[in-house]
PDB file of N, CA, C and O in Angstrom:
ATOM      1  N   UNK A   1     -11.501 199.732 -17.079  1.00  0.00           N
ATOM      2  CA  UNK A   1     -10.963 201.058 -16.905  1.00  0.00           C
ATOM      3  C   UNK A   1     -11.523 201.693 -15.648  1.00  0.00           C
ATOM      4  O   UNK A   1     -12.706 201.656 -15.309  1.00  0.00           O
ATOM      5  N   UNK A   2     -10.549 202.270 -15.008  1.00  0.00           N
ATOM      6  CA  UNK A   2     -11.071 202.868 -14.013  1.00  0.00           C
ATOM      7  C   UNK A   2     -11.858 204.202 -14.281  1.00  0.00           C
ATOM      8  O   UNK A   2     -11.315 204.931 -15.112  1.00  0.00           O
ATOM      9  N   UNK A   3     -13.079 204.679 -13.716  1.00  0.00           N
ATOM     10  CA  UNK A   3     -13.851 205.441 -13.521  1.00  0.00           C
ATOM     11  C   UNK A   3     -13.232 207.199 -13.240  1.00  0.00           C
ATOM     12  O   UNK A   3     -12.684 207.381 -12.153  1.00  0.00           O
ATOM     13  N   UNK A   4     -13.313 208.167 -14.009  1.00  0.00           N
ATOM     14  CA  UNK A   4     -12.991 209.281 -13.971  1.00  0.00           C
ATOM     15  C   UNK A   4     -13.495 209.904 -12.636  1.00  0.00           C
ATOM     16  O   UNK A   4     -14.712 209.909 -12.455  1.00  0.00           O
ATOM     17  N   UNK A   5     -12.657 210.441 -11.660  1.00  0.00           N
ATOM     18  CA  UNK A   5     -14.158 210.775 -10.875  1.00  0.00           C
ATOM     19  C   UNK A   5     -13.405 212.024  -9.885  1.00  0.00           C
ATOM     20  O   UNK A   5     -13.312 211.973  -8.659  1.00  0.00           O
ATOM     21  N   UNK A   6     -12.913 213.129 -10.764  1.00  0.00           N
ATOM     22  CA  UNK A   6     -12.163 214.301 -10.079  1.00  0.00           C
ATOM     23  C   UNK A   6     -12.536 215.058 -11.117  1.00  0.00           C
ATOM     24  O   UNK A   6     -12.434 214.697 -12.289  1.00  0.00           O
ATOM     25  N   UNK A   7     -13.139 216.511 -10.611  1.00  0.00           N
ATOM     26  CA  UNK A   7     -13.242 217.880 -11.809  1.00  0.00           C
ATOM     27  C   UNK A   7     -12.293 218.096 -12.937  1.00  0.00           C
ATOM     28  O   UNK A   7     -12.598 218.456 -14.074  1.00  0.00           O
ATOM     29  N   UNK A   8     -11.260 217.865 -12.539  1.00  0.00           N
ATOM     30  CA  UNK A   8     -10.011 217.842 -13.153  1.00  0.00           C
ATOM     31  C   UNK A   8      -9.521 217.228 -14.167  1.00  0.00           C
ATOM     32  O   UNK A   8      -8.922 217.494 -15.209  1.00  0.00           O
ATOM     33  N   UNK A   9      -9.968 216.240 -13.546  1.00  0.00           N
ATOM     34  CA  UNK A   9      -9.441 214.867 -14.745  1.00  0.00           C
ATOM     35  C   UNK A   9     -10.423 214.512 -15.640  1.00  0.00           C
ATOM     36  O   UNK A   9     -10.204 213.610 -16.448  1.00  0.00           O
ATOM     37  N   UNK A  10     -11.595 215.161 -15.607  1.00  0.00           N
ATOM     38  CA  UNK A  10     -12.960 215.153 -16.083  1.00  0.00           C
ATOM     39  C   UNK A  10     -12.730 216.139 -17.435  1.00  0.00           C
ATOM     40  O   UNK A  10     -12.793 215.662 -18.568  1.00  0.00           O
ATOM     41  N   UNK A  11     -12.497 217.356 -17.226  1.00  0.00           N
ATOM     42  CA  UNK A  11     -11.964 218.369 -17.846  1.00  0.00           C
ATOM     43  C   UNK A  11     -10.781 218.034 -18.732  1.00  0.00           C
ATOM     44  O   UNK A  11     -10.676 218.363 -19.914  1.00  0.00           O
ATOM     45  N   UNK A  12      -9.876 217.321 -18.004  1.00  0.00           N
ATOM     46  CA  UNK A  12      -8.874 216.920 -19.366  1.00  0.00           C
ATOM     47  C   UNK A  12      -8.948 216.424 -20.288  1.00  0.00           C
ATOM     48  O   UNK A  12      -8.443 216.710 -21.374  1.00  0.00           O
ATOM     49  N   UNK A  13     -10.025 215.046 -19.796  1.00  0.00           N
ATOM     50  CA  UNK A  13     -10.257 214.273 -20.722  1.00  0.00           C
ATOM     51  C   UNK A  13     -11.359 214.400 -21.600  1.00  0.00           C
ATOM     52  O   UNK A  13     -11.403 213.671 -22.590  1.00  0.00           O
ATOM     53  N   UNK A  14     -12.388 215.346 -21.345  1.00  0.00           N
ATOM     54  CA  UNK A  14     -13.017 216.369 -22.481  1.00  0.00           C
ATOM     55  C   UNK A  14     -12.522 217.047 -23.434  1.00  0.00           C
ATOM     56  O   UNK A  14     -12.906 216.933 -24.598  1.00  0.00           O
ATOM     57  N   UNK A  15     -11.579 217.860 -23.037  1.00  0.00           N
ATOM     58  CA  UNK A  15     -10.685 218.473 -23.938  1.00  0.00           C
ATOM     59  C   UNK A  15      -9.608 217.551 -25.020  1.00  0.00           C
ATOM     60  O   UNK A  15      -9.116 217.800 -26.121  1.00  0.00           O
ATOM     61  N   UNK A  16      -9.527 216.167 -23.910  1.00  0.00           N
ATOM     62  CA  UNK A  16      -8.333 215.801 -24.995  1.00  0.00           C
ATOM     63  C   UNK A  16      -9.410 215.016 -26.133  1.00  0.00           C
ATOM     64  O   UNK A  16      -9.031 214.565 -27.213  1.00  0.00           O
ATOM     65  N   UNK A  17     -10.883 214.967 -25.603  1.00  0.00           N
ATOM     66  CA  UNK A  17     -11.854 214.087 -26.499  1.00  0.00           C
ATOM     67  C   UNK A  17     -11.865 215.626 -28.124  1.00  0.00           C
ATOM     68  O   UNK A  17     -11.617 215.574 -29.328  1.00  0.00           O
ATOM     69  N   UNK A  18     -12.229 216.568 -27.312  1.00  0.00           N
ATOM     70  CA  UNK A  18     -12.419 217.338 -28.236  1.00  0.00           C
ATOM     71  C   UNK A  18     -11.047 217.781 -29.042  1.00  0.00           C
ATOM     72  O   UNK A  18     -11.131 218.356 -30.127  1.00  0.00           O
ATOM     73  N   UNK A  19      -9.744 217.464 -28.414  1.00  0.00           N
ATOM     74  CA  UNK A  19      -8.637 217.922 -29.517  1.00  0.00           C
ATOM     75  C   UNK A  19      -8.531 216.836 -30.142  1.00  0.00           C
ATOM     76  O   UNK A  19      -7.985 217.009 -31.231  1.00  0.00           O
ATOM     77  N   UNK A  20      -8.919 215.392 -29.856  1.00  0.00           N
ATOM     78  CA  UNK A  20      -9.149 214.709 -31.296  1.00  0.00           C
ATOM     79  C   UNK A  20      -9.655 214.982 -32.368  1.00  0.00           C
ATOM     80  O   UNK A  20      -9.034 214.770 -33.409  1.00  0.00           O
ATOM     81  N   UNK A  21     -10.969 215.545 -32.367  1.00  0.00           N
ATOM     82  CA  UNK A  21     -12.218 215.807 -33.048  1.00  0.00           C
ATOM     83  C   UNK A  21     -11.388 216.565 -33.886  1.00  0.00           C
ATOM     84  O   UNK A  21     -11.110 216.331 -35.062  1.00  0.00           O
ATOM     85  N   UNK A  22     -10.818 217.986 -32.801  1.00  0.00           N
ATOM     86  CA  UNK A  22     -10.101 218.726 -34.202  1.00  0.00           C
ATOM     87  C   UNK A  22      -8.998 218.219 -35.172  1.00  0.00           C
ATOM     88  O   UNK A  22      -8.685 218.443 -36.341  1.00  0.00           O
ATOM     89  N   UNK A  23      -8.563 217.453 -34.182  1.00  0.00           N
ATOM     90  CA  UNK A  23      -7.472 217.063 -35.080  1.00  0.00           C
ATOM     91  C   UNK A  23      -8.128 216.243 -36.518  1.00  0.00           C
ATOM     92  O   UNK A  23      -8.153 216.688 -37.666  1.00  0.00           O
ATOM     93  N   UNK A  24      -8.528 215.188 -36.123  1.00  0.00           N
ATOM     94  CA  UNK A  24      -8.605 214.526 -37.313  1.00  0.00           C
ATOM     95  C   UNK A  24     -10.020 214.718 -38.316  1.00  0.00           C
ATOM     96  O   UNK A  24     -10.369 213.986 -39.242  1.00  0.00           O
ATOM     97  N   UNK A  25     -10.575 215.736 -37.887  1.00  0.00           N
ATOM     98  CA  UNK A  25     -11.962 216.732 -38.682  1.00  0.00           C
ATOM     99  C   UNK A  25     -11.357 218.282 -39.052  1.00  0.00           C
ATOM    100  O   UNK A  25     -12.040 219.303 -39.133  1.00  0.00           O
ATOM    101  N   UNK A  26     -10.330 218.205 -39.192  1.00  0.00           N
ATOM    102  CA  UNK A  26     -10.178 219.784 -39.503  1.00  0.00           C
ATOM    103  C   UNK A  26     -11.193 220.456 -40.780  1.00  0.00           C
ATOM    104  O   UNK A  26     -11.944 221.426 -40.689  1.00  0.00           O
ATOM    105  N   UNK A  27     -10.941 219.621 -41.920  1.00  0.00           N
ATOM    106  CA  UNK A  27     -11.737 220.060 -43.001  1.00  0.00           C
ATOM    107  C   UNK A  27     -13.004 220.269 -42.712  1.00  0.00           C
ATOM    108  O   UNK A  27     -13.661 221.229 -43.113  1.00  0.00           O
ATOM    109  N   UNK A  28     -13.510 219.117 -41.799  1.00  0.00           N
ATOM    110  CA  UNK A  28     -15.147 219.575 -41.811  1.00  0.00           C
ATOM    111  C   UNK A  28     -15.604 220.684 -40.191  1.00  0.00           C
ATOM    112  O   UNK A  28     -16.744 220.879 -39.769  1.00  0.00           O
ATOM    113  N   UNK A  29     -14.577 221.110 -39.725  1.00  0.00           N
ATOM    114  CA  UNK A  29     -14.928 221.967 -39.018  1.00  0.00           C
ATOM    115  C   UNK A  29     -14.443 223.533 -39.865  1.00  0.00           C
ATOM    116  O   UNK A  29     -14.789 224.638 -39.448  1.00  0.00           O
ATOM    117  N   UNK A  30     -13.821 223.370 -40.773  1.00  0.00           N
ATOM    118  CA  UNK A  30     -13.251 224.848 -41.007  1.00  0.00           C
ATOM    119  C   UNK A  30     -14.984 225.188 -42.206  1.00  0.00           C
ATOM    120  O   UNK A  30     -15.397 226.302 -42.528  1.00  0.00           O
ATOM    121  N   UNK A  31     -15.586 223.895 -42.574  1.00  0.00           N
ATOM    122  CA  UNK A  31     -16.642 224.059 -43.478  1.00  0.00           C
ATOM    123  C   UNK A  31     -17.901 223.951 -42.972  1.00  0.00           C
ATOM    124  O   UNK A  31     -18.859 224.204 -43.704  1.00  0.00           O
ATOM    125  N   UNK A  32     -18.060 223.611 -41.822  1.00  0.00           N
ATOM    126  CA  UNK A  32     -18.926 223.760 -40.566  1.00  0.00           C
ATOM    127  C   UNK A  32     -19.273 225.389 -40.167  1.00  0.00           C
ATOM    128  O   UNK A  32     -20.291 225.971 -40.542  1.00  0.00           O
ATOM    129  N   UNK A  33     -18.266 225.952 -39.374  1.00  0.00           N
ATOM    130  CA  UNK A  33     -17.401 227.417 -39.540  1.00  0.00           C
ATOM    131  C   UNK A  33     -18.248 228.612 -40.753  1.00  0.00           C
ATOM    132  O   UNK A  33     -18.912 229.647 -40.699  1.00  0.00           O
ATOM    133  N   UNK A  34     -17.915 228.032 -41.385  1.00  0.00           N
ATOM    134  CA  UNK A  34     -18.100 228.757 -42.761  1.00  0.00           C
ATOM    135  C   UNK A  34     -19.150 228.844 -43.290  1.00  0.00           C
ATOM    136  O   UNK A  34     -19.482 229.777 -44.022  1.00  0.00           O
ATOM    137  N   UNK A  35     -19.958 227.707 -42.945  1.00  0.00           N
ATOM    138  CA  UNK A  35     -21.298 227.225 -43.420  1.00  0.00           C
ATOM    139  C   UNK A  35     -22.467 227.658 -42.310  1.00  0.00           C
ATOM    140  O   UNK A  35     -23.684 227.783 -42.447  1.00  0.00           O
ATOM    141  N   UNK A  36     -21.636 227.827 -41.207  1.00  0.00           N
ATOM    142  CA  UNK A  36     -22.831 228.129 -39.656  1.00  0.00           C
ATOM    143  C   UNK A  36     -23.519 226.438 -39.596  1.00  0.00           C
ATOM    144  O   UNK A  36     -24.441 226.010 -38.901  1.00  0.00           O
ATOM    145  N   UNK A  37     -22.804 225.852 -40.441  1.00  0.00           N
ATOM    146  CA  UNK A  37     -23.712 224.584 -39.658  1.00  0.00           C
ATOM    147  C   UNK A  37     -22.192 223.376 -39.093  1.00  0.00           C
ATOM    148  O   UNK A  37     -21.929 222.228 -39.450  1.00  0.00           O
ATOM    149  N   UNK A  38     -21.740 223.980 -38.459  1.00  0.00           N
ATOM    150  CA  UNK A  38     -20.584 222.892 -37.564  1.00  0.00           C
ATOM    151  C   UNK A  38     -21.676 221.751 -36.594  1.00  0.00           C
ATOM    152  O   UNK A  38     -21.539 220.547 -36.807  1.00  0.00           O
ATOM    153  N   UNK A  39     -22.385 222.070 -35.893  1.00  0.00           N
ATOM    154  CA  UNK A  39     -22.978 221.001 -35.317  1.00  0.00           C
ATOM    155  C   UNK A  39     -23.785 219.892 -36.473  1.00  0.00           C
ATOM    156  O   UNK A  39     -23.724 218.702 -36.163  1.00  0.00           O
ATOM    157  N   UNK A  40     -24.148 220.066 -37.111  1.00  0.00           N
ATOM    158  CA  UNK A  40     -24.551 219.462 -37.598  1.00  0.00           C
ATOM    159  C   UNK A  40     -23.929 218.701 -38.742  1.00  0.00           C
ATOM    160  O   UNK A  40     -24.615 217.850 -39.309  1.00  0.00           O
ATOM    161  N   UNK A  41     -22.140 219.033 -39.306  1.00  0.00           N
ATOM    162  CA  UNK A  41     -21.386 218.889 -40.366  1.00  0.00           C
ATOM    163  C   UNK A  41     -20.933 217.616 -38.985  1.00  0.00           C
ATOM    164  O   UNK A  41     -21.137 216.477 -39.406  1.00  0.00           O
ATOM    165  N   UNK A  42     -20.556 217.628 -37.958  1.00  0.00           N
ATOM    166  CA  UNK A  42     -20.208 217.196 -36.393  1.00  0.00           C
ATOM    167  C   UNK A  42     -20.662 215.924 -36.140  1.00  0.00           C
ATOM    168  O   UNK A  42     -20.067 214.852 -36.020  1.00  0.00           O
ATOM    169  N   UNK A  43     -22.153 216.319 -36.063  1.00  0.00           N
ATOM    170  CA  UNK A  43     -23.332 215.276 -35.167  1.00  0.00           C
ATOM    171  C   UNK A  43     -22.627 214.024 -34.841  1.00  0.00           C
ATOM    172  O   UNK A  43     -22.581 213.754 -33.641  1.00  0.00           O
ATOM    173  N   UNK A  44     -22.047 213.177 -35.692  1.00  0.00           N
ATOM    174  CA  UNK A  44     -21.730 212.053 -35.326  1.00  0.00           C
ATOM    175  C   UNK A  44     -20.687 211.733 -34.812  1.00  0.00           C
ATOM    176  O   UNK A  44     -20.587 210.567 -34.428  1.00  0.00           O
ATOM    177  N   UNK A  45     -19.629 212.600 -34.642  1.00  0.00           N
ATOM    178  CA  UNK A  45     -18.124 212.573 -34.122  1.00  0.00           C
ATOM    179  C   UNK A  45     -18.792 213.544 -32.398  1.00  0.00           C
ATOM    180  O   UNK A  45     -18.294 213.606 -31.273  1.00  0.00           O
ATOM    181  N   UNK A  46     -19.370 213.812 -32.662  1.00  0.00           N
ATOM    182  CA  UNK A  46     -19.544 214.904 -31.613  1.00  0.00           C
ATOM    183  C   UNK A  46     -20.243 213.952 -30.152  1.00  0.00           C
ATOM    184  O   UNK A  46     -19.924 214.110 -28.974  1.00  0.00           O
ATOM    185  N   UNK A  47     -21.212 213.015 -30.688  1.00  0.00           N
ATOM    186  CA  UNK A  47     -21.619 212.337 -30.228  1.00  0.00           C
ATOM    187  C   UNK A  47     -21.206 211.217 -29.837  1.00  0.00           C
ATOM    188  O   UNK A  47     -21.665 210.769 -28.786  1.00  0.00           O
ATOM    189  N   UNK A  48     -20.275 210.507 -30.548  1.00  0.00           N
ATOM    190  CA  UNK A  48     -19.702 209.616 -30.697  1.00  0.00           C
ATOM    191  C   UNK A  48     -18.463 210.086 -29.339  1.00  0.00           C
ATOM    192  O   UNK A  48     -18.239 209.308 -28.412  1.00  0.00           O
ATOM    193  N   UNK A  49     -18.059 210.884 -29.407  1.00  0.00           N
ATOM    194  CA  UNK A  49     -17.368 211.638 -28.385  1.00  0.00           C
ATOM    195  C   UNK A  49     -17.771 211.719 -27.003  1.00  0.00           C
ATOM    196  O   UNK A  49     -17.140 211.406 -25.993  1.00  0.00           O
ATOM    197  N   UNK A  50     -19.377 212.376 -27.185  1.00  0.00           N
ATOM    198  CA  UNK A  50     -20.285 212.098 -26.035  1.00  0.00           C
ATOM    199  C   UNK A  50     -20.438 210.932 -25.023  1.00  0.00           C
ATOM    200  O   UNK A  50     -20.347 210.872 -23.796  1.00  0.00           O
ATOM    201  N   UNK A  51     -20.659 210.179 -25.835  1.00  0.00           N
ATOM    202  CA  UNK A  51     -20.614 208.210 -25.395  1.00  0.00           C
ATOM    203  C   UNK A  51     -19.762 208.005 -24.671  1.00  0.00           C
ATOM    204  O   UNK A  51     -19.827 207.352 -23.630  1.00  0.00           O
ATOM    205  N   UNK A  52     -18.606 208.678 -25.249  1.00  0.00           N
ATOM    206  CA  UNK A  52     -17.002 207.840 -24.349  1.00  0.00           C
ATOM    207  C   UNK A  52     -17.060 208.580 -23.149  1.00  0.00           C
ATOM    208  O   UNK A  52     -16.912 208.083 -22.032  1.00  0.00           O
ATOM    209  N   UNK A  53     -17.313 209.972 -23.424  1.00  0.00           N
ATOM    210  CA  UNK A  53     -17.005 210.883 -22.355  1.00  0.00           C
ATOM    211  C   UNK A  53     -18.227 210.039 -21.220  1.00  0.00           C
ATOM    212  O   UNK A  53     -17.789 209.311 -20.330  1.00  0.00           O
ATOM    213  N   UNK A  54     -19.543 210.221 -21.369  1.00  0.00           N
ATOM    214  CA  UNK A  54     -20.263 209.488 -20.199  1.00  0.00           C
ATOM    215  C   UNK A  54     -19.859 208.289 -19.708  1.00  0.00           C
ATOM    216  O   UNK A  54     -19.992 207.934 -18.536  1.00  0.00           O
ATOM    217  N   UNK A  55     -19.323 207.602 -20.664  1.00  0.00           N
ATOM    218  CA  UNK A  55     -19.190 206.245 -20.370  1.00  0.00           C
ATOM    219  C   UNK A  55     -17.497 205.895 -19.194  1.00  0.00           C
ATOM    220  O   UNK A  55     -17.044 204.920 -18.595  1.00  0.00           O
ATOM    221  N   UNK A  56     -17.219 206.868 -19.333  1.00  0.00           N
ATOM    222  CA  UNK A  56     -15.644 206.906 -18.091  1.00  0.00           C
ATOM    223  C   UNK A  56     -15.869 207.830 -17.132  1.00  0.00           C
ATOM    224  O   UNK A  56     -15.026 207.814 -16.236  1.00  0.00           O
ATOM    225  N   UNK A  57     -16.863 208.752 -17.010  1.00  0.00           N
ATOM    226  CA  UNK A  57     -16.944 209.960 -16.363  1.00  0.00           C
ATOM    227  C   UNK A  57     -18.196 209.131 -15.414  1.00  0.00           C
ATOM    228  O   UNK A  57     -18.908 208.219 -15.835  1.00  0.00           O
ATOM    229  N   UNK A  58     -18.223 209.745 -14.012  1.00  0.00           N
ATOM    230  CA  UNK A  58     -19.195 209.632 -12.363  1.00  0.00           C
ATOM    231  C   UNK A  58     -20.298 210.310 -13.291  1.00  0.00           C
ATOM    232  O   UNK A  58     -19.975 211.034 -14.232  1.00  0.00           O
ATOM    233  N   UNK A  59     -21.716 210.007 -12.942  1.00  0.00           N
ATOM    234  CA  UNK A  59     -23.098 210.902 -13.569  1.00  0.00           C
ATOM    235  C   UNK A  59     -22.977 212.190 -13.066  1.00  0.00           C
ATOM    236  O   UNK A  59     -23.308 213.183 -13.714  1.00  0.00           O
ATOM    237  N   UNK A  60     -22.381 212.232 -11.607  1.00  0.00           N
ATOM    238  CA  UNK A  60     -21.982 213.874 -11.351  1.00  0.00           C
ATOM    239  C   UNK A  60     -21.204 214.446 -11.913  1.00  0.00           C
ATOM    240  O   UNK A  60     -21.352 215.639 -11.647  1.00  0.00           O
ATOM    241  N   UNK A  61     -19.972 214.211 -12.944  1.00  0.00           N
ATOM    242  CA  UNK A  61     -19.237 214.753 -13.213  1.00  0.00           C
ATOM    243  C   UNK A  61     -19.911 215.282 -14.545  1.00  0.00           C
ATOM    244  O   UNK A  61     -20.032 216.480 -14.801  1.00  0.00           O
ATOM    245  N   UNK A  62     -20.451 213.962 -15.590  1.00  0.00           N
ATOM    246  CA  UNK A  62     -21.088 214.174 -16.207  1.00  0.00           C
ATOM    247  C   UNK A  62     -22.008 215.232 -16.495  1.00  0.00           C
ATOM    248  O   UNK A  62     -21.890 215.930 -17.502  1.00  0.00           O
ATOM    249  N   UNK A  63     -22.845 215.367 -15.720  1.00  0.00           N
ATOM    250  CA  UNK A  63     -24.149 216.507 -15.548  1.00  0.00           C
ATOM    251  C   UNK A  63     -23.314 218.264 -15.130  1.00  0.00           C
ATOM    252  O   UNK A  63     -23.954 219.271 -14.825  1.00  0.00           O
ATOM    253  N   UNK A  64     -21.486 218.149 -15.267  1.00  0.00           N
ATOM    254  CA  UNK A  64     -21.183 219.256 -15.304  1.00  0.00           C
ATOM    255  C   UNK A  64     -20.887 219.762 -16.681  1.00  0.00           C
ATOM    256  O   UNK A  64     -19.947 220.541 -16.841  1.00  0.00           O
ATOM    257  N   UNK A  65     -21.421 219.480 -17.406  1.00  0.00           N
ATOM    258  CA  UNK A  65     -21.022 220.127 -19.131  1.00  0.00           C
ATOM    259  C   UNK A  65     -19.589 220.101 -19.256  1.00  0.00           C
ATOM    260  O   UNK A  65     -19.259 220.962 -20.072  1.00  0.00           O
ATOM    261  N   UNK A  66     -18.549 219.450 -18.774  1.00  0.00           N
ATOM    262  CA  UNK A  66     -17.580 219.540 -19.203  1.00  0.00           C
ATOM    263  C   UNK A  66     -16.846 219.082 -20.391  1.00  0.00           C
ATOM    264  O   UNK A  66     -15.642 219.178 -20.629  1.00  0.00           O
ATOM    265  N   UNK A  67     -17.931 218.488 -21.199  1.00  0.00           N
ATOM    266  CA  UNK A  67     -17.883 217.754 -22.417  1.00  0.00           C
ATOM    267  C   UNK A  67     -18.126 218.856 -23.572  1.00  0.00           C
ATOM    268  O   UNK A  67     -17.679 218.922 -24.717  1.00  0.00           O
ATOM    269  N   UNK A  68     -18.877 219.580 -22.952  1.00  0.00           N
ATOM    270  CA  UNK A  68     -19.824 221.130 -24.026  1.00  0.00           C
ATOM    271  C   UNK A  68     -18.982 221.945 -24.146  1.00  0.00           C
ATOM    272  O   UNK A  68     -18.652 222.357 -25.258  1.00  0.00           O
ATOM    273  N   UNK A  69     -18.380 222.414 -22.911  1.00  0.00           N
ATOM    274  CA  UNK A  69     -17.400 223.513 -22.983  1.00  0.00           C
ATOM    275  C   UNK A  69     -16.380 222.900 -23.640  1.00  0.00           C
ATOM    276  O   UNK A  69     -16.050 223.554 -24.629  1.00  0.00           O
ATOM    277  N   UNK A  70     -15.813 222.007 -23.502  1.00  0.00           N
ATOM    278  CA  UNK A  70     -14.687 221.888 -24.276  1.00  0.00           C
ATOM    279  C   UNK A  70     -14.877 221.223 -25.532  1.00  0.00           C
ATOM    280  O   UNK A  70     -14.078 220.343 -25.855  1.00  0.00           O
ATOM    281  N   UNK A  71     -15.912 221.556 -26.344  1.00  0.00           N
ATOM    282  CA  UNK A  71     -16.426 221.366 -27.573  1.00  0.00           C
ATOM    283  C   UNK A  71     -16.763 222.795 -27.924  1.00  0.00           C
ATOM    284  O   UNK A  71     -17.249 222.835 -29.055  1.00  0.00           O
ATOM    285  N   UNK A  72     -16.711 223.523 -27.575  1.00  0.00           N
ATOM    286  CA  UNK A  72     -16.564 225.239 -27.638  1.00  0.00           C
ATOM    287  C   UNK A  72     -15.623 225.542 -28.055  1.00  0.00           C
ATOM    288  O   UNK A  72     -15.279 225.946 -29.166  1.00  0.00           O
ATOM    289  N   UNK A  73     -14.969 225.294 -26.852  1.00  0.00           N
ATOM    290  CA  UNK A  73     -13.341 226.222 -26.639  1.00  0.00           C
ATOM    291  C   UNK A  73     -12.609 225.629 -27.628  1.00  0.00           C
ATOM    292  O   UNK A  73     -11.875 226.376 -28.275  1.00  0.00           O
ATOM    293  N   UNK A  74     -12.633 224.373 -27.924  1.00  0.00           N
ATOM    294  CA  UNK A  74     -11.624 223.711 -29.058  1.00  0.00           C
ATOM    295  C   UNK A  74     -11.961 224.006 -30.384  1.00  0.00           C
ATOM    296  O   UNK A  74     -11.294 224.458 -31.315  1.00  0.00           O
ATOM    297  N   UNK A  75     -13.534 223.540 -30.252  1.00  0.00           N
ATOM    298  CA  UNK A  75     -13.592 223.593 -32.274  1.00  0.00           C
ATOM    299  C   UNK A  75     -14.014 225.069 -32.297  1.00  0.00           C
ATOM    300  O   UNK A  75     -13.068 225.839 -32.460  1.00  0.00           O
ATOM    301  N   UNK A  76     -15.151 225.602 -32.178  1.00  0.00           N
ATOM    302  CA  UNK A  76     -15.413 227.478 -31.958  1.00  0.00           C
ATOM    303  C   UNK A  76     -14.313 228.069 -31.630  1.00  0.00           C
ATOM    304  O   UNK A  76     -13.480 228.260 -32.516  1.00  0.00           O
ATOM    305  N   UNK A  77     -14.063 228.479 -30.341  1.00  0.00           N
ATOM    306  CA  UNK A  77     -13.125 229.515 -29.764  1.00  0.00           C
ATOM    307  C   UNK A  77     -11.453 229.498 -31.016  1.00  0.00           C
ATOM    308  O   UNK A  77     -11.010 230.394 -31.734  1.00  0.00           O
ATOM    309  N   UNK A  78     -11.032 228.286 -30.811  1.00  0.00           N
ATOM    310  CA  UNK A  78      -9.383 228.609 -31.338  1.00  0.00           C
ATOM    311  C   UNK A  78      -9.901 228.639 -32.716  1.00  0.00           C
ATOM    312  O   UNK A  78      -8.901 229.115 -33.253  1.00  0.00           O
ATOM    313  N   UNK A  79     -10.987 228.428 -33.954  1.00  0.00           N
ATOM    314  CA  UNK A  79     -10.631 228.347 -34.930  1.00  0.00           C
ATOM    315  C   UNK A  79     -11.337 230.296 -35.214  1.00  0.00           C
ATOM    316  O   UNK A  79     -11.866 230.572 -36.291  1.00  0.00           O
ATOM    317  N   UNK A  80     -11.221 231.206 -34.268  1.00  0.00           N
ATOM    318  CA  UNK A  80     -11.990 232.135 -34.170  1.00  0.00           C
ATOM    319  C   UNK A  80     -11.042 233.264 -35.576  1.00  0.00           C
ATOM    320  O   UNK A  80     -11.193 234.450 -35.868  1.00  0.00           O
ATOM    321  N   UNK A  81     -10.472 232.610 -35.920  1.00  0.00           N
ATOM    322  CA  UNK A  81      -9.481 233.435 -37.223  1.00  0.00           C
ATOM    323  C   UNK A  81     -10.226 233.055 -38.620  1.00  0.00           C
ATOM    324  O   UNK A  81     -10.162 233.776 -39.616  1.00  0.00           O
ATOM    325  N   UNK A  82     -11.099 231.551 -38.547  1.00  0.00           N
ATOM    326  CA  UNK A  82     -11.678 231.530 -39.708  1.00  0.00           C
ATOM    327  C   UNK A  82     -12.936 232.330 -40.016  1.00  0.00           C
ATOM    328  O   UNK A  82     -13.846 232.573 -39.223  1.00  0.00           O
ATOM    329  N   UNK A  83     -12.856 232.664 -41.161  1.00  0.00           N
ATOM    330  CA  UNK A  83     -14.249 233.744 -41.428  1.00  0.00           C
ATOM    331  C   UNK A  83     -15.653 232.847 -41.842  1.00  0.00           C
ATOM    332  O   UNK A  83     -15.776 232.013 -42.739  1.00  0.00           O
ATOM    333  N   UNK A  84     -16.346 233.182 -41.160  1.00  0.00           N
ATOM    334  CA  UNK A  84     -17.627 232.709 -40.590  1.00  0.00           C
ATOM    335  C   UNK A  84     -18.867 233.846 -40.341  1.00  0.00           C
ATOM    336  O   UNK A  84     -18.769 235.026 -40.005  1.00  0.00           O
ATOM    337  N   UNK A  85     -19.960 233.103 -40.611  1.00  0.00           N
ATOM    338  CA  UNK A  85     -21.536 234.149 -40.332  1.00  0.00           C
ATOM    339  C   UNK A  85     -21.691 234.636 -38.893  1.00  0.00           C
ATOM    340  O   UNK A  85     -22.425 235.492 -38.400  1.00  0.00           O
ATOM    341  N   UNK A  86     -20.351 233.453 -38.139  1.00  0.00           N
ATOM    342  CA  UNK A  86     -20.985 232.895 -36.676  1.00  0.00           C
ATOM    343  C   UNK A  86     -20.228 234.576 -35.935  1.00  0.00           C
ATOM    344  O   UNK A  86     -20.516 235.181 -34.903  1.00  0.00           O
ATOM    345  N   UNK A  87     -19.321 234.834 -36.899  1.00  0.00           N
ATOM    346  CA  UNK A  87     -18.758 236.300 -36.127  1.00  0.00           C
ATOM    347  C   UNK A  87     -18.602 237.131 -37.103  1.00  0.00           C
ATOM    348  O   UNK A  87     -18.207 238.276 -36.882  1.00  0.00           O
TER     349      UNK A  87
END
């Protein structure tokens, strides 16, 4: 596979790592959410996520959190309608 190595395409493919996650974890993020413990209901999908993302991404691209933020914005930010401690 060729090597990720544009801001851009770095960013997409974070996000599309993290709209997996939601997709096929919904239950344990809406109980994550609810519980204040999502990272840790996570850990292993989250990480597991992590791996791929370093493993196609330049170490510079890498070392831009673009893996974090869009582990925010996807599972936190859009599920911001479920009721939670976290808001």
């Amino acid at each position: 596979m060729t090597p990720i190595e544009t801001p851009e395409a770095a960013r997409r493919f974070a996000r599309h790592i993290a709209s997996d996650l939601s997709l096929y974890n919904e239950e344990k993020i809406l109980e994550g959410l609810q519980n204040d413990n999502l990272f840790e209901v996570l850990a292993d999908e989250i990480e597991e996520g992590r791996a791929l993302f370093q493993k196609r991404v330049s170490p510079e691209l890498y070392a831009m959190n673009f893996y974090d933020r869009a582990i925010i914005d996807i599972l936190v930010r859009s599920k911001g309608h479920v009721a939670s401690k976290l808001w």
